[in-house]
N, C-alpha and C positions, 0 to 999 in steps of 0.2 A: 287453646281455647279461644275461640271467636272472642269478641269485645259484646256483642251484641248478648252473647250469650253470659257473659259476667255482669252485665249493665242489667239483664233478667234478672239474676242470682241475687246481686244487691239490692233487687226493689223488694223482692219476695221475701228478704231478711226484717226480721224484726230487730229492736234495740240488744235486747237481753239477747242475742244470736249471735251479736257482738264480741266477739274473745277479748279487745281490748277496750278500753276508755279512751276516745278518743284528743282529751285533754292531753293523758299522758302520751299519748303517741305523737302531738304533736311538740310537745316538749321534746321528748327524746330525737324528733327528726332534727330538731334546732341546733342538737349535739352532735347526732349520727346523719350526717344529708344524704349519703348513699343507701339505700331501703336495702338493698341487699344485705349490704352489713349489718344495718341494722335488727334485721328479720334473722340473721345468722346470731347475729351477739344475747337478743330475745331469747331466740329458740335455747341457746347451749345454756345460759340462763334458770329455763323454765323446765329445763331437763336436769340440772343441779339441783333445783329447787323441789321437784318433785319425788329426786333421791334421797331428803330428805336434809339438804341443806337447808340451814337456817336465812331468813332472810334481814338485811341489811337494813329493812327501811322498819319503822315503827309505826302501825294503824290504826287507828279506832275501829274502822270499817273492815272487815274481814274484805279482801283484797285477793283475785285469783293469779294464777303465779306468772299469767301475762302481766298483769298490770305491776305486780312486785316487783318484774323485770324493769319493765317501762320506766318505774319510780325509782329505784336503784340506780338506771342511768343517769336519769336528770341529776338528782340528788350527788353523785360522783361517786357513790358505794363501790360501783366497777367500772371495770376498764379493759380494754381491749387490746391483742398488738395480730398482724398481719403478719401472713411468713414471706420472708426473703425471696426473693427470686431463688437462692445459692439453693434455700429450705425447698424451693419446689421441683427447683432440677434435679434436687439428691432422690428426687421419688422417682420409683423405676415404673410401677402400677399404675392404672388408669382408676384404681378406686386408691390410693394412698396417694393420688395426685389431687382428686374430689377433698380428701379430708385434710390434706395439707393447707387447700384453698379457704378452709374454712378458721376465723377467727377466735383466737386464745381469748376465753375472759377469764377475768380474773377481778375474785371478790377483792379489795381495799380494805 
């Protein structure tokens, strides 16, 4: 995607379009400084969370499973670990090579 064309996208968005809270995302960058990982550690997160895992943080505010993610991080609920090099060379596949790259969380 062009930039010109994302820089569109986000003017055309409204507040409530917004999947996260930008508070908490900038907390969580403060933790996580690589966006990739971080958007990786969210995502598997907010896919636990919709499986019907229970979530780690406590809210007054009904809270969407982006922002539970986001808050769990800050708060230190979960955590992360990256696969070895040893972990990515053991993958023979070009799609078990994708999911090897991607980030273990793990509720606390």
């Amino acid at each position: 995607m062009s930039s010109l064309y994302i820089k569109q996208l986000a003017e055309n968005m409204r507040p409530e379009d917004y999947p996260m809270r930008d508070d908490y995302l900038q907390s969580a960058m403060k933790l996580i400084d690589d966006p990739t990982i971080l958007v990786n550690v969210v995502s598997s997160r907010v896919k636990q969370l919709r499986r019907g895992a229970r979530p780690l943080v406590v809210s007054l505010e009904k809270l969407s499973a982006e922002d539970t993610a986001l808050r769990e991080i800050v708060e230190g609920k979960i955590t992360y670990e990256l696969p070895t090099v040893e972990e990515l060379e053991r993958r023979n596949s070009p799609r078990a090579a994708r999911v090897a790259q991607a980030p273990v969380v793990h509720a606390a």
